[in-house]
C-alpha positions in Angstrom: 285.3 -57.1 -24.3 282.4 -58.6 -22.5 282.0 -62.1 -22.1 279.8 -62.3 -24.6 281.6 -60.6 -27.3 284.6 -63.0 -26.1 282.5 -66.4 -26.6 282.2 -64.3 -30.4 285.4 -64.2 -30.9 286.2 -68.0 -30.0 283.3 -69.3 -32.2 284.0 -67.1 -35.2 286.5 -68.7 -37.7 289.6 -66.7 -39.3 291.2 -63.4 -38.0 288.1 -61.2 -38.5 287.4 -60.9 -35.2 290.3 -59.9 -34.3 291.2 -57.0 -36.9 287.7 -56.0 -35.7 288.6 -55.2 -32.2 291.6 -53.8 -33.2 290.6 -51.4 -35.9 290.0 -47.9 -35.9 287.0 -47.6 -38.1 284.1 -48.6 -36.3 283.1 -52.8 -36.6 280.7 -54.6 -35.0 279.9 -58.7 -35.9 276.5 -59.7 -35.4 274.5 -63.5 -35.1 272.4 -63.8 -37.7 271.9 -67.6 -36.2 269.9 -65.9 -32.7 266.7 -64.2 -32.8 267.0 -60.7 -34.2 270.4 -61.2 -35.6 272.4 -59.5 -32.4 275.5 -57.5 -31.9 278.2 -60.0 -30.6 281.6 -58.2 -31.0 280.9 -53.6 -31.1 284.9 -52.5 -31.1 285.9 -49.4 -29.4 285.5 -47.6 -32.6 281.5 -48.6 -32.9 281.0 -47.1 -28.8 283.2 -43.8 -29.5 281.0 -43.2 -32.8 277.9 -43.6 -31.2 278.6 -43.0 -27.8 276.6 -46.5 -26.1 278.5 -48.3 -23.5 279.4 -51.8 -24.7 276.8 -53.4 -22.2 274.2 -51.4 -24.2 274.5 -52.4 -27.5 275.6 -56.3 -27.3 272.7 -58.6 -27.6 270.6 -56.3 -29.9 270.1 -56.2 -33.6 271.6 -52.5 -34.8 268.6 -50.8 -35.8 268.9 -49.1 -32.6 270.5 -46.5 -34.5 267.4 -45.7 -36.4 265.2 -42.7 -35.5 262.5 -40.7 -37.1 263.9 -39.6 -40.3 265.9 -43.0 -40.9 265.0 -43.4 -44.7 262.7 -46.6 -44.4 264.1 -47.1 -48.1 267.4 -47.3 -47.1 266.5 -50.1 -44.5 264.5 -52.1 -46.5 267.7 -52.3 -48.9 270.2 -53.7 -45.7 267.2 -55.6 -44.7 266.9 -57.3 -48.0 270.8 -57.4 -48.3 270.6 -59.1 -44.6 268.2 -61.9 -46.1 270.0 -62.9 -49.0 273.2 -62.7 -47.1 275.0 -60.3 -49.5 277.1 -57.6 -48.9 275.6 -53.7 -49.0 276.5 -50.2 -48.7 274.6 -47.1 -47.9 274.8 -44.0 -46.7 271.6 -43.6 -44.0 270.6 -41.4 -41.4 271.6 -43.1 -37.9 271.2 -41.6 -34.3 273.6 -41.2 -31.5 272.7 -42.3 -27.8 272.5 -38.7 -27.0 269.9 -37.9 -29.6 271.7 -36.2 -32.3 271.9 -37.3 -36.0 274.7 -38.5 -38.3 275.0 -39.4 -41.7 276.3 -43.1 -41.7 277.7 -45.0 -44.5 276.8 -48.7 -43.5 278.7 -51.7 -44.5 277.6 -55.1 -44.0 278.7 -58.4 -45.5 278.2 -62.0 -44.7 280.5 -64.4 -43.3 280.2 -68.1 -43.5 281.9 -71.4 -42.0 283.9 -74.3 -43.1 280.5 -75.5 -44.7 279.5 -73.1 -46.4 276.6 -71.9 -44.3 275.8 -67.8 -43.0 277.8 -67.5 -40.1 278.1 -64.5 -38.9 277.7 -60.7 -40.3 280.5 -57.9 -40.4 279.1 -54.3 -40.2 281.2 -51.5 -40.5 280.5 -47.8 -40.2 281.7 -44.4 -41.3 280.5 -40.8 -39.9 280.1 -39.3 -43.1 279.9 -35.5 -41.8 278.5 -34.4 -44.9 274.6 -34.0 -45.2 274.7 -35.8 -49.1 276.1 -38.4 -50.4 279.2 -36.8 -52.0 281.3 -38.4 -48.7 280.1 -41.8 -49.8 280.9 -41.3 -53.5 284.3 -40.3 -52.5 285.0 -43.3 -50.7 284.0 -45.5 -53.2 286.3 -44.1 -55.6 289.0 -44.1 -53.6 288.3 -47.6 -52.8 287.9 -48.4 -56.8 291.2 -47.0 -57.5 292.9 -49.1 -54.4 291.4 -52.0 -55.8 292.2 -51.2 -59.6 295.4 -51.7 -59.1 295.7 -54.7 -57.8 297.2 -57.6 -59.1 294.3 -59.8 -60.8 294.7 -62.6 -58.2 294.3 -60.3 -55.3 291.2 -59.2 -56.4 289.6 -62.4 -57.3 291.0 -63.4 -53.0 289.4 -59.7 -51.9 286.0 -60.2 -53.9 285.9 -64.0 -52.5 286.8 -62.5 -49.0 283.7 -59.9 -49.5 281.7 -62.8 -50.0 282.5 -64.3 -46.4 284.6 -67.0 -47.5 287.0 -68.7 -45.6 290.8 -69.4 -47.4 290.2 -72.9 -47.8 286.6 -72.4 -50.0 288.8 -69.4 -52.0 291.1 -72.0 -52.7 289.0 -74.6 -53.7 287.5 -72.2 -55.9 290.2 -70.9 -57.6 292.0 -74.0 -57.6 294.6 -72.8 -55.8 296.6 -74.0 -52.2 295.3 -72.3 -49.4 299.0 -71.3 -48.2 298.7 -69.3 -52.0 295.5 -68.1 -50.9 296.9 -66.5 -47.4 300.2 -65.3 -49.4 297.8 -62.8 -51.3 295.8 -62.2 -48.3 299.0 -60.6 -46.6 299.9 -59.1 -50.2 296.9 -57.6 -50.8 296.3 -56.1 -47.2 299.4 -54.4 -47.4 299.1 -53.1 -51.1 295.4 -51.8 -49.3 297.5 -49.7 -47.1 298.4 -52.1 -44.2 294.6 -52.4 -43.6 292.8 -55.3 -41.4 290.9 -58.4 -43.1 288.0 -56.4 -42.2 288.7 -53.1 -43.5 290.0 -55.0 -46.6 286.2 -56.2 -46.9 284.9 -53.2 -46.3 287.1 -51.4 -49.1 286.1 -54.3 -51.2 282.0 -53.5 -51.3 282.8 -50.0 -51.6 284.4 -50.7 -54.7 281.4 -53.4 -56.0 283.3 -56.0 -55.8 
């Protein structure tokens, strides 16, 4: 990663970073805290799916991947998401570095720190293929299901962990000890299908929570 993207990873609290460079489904982390909320961490995923170099994209907000048809509905709704620093997904016509189009269903949730304030942002993104929004729908089934079925605990910790909190506010919150809270973070990750903290956000908005 670029040194830039490494300061990121120092500064940001909890293993998100992390499970963001190492994922295979396409992460980035922007600064909502700098001018233009910026890309700070793109993983390898992010560059293969859109096909920037890394030096391309860090520093600059993501609507880089907008283009002529992007549905200015569908960005007022991530822009308004952005604002209120709540989590949002949609499926929304992005652009490629070489000029052709994509459908792209577009994760983003907040993170904050130890006090409670917007930290960071986690975006995530899925080439849907498809030209409707069937590939989105089935997603968020799947994702429902997944999430159905587990333990009532585990989702309050994944719904909290959608919400960009940190163990220690989940705990507080549920009135819980934070070594509880991280046993059902592990639980739950691995009842997800071994997924990453930030995959197990992302599975979490596509399931409302």
């Amino acid at each position: 990663m670029a040194n830039y993207g490494h300061k990121a990873r120092m500064a940001l609290a909890g293993s998100v970073v992390e499970s963001v460079v190492t994922s295979p489904m396409a992460m980035v982390i922007t600064n909502p805290r700098k001018a233009d909320n910026p890309i700070e961490v793109a993983n390898q995923a992010f560059l293969d799916l859109t096909g920037y170099r890394e030096s391309e994209v860090i520093g600059r907000n993501c609507r880089f991947l907008s283009g002529g048809e992007t549905e200015p509905s569908v960005r007022e709704q991530m822009r308004v998401a952005i604002d209120n620093a709540r989590p949002v997904l949609v499926d929304v016509l992005n652009y490629r570095k070489d000029g052709s189009p994509f459908r792209n269903g577009v994760m983003i949730a907040p993170l904050f720190d130890d006090a409670g304030k917007l930290d960071y942002f986690l975006g995530s993104q899925v080439d849907l293929e498809r030209k409707d929004a069937a590939a989105l729908s089935v997603r968020q089934a799947r994702a429902t299901v997944l999430v159905r079925e587990l333990p009532a605990r585990q989702r309050q910790v994944l719904e909290m962990m959608a919400k960009g909190l940190l163990n220690k506010q989940i705990a507080y919150q549920l009135g819980i000890a934070e070594k509880t809270v991280k046993m059902h973070r592990v639980l739950l990750l691995e009842r997800l299908g071994g997924v990453t903290t930030a995959e197990a956000i992302r599975i979490a908005v596509e399931a409302g929570l």
